[in-house]
MARGUMAR-574884 format. One record per residue (C-alpha): residue in one letter; x, y, z; residue number from 1. Coordinates in steps of 0.5 Angstrom, whole numbers, plus 2048, in hexadecimal, padded with zeros to 3 digits. Example, Ala and Ser with C-alpha at 12.3 -4.5 7.8 and 13.67 -1.06 7.14 Angstrom:
<pt><residu>A</residu><px>819</px><py>7F7</py><pz>810</pz><num>1</num></pt>
<pt><residu>S</residu><px>81B</px><py>7FE</py><pz>80E</pz><num>2</num></pt>
! end
This chain:
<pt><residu>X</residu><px>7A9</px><py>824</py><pz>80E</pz><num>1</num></pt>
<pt><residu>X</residu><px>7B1</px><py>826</py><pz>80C</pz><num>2</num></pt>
<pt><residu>X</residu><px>7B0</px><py>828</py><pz>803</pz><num>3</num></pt>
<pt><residu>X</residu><px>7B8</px><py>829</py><pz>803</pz><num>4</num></pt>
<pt><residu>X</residu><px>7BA</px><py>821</py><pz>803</pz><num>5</num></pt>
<pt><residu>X</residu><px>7BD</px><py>821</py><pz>7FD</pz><num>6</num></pt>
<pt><residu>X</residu><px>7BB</px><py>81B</py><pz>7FA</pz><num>7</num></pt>
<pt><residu>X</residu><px>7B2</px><py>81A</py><pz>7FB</pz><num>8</num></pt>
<pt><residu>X</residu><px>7AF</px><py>814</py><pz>7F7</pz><num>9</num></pt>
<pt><residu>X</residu><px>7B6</px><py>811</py><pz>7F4</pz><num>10</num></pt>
<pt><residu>X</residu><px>7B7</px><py>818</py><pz>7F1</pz><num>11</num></pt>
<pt><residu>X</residu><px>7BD</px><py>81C</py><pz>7F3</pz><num>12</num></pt>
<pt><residu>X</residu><px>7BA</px><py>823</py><pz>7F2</pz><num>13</num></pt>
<pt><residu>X</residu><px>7C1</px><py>826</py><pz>7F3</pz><num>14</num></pt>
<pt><residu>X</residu><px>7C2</px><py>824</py><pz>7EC</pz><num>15</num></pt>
<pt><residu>X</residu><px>7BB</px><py>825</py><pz>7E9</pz><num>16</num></pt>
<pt><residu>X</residu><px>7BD</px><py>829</py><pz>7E1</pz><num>17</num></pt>
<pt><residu>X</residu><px>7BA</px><py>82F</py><pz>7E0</pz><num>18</num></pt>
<pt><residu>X</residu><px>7B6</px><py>831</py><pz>7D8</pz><num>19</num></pt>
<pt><residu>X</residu><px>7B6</px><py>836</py><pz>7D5</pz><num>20</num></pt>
<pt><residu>X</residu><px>7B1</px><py>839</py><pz>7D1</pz><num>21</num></pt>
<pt><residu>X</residu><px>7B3</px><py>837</py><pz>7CB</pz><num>22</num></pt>
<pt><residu>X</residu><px>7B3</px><py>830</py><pz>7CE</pz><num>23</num></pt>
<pt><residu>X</residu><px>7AD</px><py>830</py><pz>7D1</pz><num>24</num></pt>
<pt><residu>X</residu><px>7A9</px><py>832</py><pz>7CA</pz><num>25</num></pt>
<pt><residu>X</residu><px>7AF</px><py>82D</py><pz>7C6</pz><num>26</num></pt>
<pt><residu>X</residu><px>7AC</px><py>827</py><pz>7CB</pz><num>27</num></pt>
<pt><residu>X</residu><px>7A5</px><py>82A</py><pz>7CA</pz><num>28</num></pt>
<pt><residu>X</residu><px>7A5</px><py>829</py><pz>7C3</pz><num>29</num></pt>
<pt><residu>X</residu><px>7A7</px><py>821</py><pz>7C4</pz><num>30</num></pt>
<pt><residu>X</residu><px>7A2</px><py>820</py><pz>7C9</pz><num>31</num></pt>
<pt><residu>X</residu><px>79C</px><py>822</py><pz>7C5</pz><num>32</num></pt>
<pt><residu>X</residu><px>7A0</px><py>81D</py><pz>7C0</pz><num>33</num></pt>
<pt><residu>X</residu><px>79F</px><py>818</py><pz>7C5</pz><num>34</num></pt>
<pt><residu>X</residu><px>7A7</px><py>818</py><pz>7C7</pz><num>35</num></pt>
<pt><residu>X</residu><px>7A6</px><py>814</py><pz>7CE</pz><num>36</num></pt>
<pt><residu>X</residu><px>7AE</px><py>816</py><pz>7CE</pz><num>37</num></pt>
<pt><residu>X</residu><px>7AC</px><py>81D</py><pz>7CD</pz><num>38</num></pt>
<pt><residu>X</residu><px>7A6</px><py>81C</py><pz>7D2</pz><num>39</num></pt>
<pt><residu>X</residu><px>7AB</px><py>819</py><pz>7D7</pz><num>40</num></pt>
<pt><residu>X</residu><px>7B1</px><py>81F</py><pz>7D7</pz><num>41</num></pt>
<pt><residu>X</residu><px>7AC</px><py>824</py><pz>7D7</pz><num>42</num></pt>
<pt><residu>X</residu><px>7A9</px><py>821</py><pz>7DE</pz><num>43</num></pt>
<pt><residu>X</residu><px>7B0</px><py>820</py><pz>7E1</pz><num>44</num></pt>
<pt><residu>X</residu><px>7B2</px><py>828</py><pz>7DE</pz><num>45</num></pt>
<pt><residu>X</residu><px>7AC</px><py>82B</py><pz>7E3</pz><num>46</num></pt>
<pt><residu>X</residu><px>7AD</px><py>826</py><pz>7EA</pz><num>47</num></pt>
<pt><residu>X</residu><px>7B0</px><py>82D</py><pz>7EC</pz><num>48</num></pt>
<pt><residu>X</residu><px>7A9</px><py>830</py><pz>7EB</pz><num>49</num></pt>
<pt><residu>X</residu><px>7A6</px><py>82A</py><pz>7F0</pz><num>50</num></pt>
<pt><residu>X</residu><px>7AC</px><py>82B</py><pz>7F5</pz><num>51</num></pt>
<pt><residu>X</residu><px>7AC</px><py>832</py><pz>7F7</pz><num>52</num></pt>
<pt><residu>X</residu><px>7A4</px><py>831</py><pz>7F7</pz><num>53</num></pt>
<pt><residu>X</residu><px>7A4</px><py>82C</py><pz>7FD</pz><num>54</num></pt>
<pt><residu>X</residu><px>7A8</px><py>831</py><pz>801</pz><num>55</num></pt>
<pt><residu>X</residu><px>7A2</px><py>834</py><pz>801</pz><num>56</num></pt>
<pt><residu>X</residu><px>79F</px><py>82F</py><pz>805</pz><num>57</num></pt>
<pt><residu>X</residu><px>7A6</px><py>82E</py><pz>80A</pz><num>58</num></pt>
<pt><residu>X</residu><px>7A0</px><py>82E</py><pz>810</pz><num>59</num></pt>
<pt><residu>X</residu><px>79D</px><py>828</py><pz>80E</pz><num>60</num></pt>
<pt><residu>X</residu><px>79F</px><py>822</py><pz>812</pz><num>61</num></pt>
<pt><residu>X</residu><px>79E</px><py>81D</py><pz>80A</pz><num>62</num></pt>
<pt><residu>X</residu><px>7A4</px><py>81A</py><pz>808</pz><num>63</num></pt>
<pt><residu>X</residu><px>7A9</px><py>81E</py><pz>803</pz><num>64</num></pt>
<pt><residu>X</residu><px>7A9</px><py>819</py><pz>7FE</pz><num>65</num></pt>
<pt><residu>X</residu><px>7A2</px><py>818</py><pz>7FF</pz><num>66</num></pt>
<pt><residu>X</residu><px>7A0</px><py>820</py><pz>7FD</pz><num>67</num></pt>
<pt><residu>X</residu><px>7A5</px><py>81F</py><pz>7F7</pz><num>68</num></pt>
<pt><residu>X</residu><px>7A2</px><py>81A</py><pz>7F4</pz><num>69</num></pt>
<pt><residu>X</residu><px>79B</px><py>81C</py><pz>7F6</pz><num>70</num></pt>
<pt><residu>X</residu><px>79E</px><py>823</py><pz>7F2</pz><num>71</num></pt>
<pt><residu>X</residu><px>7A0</px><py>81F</py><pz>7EC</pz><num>72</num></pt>
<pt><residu>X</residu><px>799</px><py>81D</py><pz>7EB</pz><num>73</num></pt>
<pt><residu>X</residu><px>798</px><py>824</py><pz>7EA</pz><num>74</num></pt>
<pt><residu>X</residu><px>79D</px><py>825</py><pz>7E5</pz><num>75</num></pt>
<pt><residu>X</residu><px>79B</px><py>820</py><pz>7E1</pz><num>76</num></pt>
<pt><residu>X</residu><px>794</px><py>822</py><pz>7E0</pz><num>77</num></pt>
<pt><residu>X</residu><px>796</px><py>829</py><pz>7DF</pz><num>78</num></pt>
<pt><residu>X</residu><px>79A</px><py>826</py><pz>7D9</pz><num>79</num></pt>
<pt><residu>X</residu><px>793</px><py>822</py><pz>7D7</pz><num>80</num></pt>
<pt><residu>X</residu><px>78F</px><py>828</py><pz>7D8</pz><num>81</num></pt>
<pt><residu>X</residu><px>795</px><py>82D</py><pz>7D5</pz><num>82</num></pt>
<pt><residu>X</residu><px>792</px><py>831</py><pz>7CE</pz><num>83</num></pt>
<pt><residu>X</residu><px>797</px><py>835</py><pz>7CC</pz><num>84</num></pt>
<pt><residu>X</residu><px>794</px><py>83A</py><pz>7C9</pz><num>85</num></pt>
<pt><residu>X</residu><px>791</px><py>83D</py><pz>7CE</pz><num>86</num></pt>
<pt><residu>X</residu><px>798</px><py>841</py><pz>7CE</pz><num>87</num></pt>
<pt><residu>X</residu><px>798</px><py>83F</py><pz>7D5</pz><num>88</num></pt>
<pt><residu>X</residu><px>79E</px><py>83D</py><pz>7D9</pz><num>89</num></pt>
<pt><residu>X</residu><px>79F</px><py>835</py><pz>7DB</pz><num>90</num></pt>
<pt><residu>X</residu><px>7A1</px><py>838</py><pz>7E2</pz><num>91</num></pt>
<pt><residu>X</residu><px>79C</px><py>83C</py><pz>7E2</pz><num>92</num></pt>
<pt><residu>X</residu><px>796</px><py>837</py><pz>7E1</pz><num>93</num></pt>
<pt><residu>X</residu><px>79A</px><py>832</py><pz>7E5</pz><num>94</num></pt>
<pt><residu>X</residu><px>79B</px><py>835</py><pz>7EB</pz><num>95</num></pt>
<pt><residu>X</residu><px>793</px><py>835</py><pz>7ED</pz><num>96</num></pt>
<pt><residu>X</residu><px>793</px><py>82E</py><pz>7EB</pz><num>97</num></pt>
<pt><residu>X</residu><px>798</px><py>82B</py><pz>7EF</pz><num>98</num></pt>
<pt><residu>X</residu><px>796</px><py>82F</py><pz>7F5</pz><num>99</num></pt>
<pt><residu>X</residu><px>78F</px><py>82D</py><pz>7F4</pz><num>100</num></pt>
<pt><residu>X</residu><px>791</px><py>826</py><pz>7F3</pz><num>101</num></pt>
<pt><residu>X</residu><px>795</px><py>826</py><pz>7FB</pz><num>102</num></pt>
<pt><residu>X</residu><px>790</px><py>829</py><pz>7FE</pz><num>103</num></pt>
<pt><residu>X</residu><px>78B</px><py>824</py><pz>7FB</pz><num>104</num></pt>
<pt><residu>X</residu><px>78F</px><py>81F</py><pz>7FE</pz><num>105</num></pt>
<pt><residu>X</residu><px>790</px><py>822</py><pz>805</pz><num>106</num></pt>
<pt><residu>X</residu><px>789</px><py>824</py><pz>806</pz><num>107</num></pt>
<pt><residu>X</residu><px>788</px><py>81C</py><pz>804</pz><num>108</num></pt>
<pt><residu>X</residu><px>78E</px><py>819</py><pz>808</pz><num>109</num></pt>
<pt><residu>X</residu><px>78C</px><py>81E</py><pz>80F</pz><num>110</num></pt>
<pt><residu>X</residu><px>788</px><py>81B</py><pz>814</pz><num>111</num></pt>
<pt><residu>X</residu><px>787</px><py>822</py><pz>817</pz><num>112</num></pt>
<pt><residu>X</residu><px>784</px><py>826</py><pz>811</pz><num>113</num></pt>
<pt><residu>X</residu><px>783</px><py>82D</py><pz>80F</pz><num>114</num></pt>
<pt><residu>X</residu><px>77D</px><py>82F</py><pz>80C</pz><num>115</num></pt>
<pt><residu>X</residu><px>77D</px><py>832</py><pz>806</pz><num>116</num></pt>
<pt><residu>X</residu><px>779</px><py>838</py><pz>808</pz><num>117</num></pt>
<pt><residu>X</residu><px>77D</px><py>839</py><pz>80D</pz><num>118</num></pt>
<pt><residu>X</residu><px>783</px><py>83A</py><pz>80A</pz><num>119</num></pt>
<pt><residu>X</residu><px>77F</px><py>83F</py><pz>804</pz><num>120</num></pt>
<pt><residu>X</residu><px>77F</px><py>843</py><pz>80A</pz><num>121</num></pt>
<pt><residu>X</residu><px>785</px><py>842</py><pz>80D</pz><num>122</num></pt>
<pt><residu>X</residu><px>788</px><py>845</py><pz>806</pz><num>123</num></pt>
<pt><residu>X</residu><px>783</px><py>84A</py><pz>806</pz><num>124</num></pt>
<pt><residu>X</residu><px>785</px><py>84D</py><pz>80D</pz><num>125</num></pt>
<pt><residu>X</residu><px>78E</px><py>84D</py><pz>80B</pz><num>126</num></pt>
<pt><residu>X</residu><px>78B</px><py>850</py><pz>804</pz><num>127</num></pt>
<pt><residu>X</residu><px>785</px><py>856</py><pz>807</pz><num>128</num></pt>
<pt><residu>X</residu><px>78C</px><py>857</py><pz>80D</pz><num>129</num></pt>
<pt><residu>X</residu><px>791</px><py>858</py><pz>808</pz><num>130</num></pt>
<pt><residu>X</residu><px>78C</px><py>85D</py><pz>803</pz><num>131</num></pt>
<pt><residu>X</residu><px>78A</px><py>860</py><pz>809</pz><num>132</num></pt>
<pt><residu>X</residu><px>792</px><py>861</py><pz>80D</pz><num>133</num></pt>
<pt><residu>X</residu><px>794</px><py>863</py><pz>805</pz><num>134</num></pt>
<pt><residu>X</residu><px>78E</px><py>868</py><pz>806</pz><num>135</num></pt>
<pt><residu>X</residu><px>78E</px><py>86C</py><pz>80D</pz><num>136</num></pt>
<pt><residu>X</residu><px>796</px><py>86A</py><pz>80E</pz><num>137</num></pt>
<pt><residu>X</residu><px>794</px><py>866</py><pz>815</pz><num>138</num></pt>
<pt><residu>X</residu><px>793</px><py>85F</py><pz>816</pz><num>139</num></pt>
<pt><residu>X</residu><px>78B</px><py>85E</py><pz>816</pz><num>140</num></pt>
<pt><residu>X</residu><px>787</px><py>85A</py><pz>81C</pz><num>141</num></pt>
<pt><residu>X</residu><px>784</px><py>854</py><pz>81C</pz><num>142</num></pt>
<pt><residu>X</residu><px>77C</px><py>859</py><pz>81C</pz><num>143</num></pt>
<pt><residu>X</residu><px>780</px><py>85D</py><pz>816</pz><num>144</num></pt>
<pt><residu>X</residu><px>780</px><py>857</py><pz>812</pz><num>145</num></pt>
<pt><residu>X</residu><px>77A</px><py>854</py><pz>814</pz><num>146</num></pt>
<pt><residu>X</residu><px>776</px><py>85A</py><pz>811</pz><num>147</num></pt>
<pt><residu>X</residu><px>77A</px><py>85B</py><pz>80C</pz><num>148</num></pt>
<pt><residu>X</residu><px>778</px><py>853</py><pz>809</pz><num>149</num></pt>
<pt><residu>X</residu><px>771</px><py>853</py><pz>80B</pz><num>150</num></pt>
<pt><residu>X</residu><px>774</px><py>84D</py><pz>811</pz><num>151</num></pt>
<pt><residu>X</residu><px>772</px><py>84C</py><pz>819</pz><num>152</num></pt>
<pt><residu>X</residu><px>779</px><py>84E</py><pz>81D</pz><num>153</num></pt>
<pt><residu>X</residu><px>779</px><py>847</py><pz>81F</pz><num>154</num></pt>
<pt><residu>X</residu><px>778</px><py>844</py><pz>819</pz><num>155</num></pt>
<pt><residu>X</residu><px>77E</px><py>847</py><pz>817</pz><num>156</num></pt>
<pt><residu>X</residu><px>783</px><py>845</py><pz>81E</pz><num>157</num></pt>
<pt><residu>X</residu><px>780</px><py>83E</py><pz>81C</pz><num>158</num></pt>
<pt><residu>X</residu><px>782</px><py>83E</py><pz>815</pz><num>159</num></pt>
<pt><residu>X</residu><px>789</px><py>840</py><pz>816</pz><num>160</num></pt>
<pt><residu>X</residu><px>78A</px><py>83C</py><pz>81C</pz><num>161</num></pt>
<pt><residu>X</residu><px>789</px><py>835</py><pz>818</pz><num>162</num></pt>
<pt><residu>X</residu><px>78C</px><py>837</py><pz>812</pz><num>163</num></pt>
<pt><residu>X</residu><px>793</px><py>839</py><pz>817</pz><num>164</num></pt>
<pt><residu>X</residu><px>797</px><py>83C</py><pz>814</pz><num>165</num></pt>
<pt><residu>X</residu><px>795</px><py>841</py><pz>80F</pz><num>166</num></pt>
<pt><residu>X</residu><px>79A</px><py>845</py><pz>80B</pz><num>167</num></pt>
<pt><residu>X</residu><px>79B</px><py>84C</py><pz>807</pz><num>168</num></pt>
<pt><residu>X</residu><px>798</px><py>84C</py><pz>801</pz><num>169</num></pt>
<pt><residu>X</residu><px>79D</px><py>84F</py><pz>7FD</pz><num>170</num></pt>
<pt><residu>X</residu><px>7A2</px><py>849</py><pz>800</pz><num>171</num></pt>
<pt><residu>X</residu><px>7A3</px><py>845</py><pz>7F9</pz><num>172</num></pt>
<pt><residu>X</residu><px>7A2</px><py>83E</py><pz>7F9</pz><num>173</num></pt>
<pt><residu>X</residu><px>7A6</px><py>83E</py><pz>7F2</pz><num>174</num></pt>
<pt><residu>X</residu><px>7AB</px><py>841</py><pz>7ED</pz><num>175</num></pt>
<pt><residu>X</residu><px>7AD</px><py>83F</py><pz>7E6</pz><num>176</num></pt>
<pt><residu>X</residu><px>7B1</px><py>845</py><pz>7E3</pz><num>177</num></pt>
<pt><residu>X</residu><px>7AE</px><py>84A</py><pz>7E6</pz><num>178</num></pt>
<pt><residu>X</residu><px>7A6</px><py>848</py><pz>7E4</pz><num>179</num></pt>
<pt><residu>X</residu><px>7A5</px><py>847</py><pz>7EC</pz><num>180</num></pt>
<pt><residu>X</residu><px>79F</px><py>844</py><pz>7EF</pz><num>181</num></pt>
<pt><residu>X</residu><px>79D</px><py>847</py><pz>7F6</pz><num>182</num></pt>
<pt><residu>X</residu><px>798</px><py>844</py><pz>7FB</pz><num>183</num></pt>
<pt><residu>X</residu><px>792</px><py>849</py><pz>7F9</pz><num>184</num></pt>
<pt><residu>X</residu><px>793</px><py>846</py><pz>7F3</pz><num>185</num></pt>
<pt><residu>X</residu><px>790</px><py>840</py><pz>7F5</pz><num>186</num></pt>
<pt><residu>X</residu><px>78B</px><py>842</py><pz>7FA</pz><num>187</num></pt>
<pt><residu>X</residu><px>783</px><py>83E</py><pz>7F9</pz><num>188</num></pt>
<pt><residu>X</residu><px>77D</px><py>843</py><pz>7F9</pz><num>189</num></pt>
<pt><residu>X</residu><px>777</px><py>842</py><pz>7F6</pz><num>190</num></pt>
<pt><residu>X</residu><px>779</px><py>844</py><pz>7F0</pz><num>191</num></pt>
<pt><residu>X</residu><px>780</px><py>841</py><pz>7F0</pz><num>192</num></pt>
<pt><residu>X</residu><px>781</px><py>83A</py><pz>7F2</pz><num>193</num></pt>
<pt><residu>X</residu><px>787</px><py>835</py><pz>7F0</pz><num>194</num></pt>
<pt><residu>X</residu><px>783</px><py>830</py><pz>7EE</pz><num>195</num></pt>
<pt><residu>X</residu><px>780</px><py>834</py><pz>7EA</pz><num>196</num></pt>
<pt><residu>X</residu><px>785</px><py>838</py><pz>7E6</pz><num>197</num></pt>
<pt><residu>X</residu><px>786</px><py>834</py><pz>7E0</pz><num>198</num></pt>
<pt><residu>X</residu><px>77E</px><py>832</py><pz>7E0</pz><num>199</num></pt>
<pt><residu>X</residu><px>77F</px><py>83A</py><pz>7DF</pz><num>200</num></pt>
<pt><residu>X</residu><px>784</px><py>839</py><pz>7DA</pz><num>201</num></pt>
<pt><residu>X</residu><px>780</px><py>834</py><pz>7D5</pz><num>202</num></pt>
<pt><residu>X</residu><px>77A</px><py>839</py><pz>7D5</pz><num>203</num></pt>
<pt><residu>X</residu><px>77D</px><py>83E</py><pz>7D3</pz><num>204</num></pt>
<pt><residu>X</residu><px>780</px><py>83A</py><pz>7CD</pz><num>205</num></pt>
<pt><residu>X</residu><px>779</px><py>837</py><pz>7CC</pz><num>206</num></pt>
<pt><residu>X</residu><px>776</px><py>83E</py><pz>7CB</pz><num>207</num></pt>
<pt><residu>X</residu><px>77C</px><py>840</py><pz>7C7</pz><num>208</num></pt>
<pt><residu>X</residu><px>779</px><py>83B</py><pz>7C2</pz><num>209</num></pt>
<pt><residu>X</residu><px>773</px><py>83D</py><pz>7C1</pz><num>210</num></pt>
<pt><residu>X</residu><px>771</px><py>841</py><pz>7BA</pz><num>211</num></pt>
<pt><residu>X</residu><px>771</px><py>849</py><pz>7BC</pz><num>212</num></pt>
<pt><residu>X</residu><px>76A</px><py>84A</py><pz>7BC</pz><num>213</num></pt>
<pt><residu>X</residu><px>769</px><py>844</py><pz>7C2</pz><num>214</num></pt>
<pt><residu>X</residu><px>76F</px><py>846</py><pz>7C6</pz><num>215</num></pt>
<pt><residu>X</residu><px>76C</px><py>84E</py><pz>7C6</pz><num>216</num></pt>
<pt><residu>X</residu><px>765</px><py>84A</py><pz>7C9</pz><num>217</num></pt>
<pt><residu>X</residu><px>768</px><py>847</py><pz>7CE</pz><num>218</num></pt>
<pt><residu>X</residu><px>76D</px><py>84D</py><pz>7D0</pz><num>219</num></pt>
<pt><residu>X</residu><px>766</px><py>851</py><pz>7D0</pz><num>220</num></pt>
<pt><residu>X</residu><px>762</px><py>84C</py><pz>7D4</pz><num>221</num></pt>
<pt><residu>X</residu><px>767</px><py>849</py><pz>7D9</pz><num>222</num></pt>
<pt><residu>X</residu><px>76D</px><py>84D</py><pz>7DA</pz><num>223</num></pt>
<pt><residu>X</residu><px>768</px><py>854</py><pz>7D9</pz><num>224</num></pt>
<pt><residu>X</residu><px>761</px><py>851</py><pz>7DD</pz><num>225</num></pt>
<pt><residu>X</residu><px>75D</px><py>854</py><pz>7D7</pz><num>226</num></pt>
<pt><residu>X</residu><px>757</px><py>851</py><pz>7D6</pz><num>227</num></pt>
<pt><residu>X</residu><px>755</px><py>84D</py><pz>7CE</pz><num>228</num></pt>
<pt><residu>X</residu><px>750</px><py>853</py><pz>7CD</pz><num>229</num></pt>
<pt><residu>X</residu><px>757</px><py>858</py><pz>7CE</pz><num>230</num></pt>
<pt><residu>X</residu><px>75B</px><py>854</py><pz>7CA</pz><num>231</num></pt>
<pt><residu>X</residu><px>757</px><py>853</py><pz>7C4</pz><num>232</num></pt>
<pt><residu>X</residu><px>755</px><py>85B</py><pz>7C5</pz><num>233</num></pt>
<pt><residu>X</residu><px>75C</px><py>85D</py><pz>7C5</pz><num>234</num></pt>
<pt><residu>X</residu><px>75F</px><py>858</py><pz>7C0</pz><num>235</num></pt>
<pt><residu>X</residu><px>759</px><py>85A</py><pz>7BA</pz><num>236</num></pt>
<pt><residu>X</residu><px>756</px><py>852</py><pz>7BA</pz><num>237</num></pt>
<pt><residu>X</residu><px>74F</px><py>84F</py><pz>7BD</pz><num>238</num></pt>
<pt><residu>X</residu><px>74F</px><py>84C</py><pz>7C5</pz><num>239</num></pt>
<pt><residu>X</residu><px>74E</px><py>846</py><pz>7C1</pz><num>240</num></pt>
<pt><residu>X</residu><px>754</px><py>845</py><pz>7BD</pz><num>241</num></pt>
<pt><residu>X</residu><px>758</px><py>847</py><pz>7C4</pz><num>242</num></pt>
<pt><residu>X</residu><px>755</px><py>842</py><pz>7C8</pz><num>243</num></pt>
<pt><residu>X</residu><px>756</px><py>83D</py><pz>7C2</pz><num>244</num></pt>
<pt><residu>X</residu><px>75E</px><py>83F</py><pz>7C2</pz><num>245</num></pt>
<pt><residu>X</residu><px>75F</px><py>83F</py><pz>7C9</pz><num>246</num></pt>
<pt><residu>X</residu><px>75D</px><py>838</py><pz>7C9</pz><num>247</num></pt>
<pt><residu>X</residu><px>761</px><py>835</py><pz>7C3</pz><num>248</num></pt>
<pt><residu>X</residu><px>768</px><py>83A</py><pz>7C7</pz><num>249</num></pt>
<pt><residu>X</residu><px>766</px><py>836</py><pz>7CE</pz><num>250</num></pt>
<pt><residu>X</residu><px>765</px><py>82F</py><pz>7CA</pz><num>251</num></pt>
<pt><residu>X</residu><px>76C</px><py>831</py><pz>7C6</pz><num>252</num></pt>
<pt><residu>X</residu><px>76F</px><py>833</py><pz>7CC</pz><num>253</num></pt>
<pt><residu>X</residu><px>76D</px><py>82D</py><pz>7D0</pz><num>254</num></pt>
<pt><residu>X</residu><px>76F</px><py>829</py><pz>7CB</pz><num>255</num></pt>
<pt><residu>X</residu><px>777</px><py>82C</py><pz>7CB</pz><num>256</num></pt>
<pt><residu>X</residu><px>777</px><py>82B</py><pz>7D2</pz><num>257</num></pt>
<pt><residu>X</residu><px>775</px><py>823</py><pz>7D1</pz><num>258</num></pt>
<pt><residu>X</residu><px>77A</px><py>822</py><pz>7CD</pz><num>259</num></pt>
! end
């Protein structure tokens, strides 16, 4: 797959326009006034962001112009879903998106499919190799690593077969004004997957939400592993007014996350 032609879906990306941050915040302003103009302008300013993420995925036999509009998509649901008052950047909370949506649909469009717990440990070998190479200054081996994640050496030799070619960690995949994102930035583990990072984001605003006392209650039940009889002890209330609290937070929350 060549990403260098110069014009990919009609779109001549050697002329693709460049916003500024004062531009972009411009722009932002009049989309959530309903500005389609806007909209319009702010999607065309970040196509660069799409495409220097699909060279990422040069080893990929999908058309170019295919995985740009597949990475299209995932720049408009990232402006669908984009709040900005998590202070994050859009690159930042685009970037997963977008890769997310391509391997999405590579993983829907290949006839010769890795498994997703395949690739986990695939990911988790190139991270535990080069923790451990940064720790005793040599090159691990494959027994290395497997001690070192808790998996069978073969199980690690496959893993990293399928996936083909895996890469450093701490090659980049994107950079927009020195905000750069490296590829352990986008590792999936059990407690960071790309399908789940803005399920993250949106549970952390639903507790944002709740009143003091019930935000306390869930942080101390759910993120602390107390039990309701220690929370009530520690927070000075009856087991029963905690277990009531805790189900009216769980039911606001809910009802954020539906919305």
């Amino acid at each position: 797959m060549s990403v260098y032609k110069v014009e990919i879906c009609g779109v001549n990306t050697s002329k693709l326009p460049i916003l500024t941050n004062a531009e972009k915040e411009e722009l932002f302003d009049k989309i959530e006034q309903g500005d389609m103009t806007a909209r319009e302008q702010f999607i065309n300013g970040n196509l660069r962001l799409v495409l220097s993420i699909i060279q990422r995925f040069n080893n990929a036999s999908e058309n170019v112009d295919d995985l740009f509009q597949i990475g299209c998509i995932g720049l408009i649901k990232a402006l669908d879903n984009f709040d900005r008052s998590l202070n994050v950047k859009f690159s930042t909370y685009a970037v997963p998106m977008i890769i997310g949506e391509i391997r999405r649909y590579l993983r829907d469009n290949n006839s010769i499919r890795v498994s997703r717990s395949l690739r986990d440990i695939a990911y988790k070998a190139i991270y535990a190799k080069e923790h451990l190479t940064k720790k005793n200054l040599k090159e691990p081996t494959i027994c290395e690593i497997a001690q070192e994640i808790g998996v069978d050496s073969e199980s690690i030799v496959a893993a990293l077969d399928a996936i083909q070619s895996p890469v450093s960690l701490y090659e980049p995949v994107y950079s927009d004004g020195g905000d750069t994102l490296y590829v352990f930035d986008q590792i999936s583990d059990k407690k960071n997957r790309e399908e789940n990072w803005v399920e993250e984001i949106s549970l952390n605003e639903a507790i944002k939400r709740l009143p003091s006392r019930e935000k306390e209650i869930i942080d101390l039940r759910f993120f602390k592993g107390r039990t309701q009889m220690e929370v009530a002890d520690e927070i000075g209330i009856s087991q029963a007014q905690v277990s009531r609290l805790e189900k009216s937070a769980l039911k606001s929350m809910r009802n954020y996350l539906r919305d």
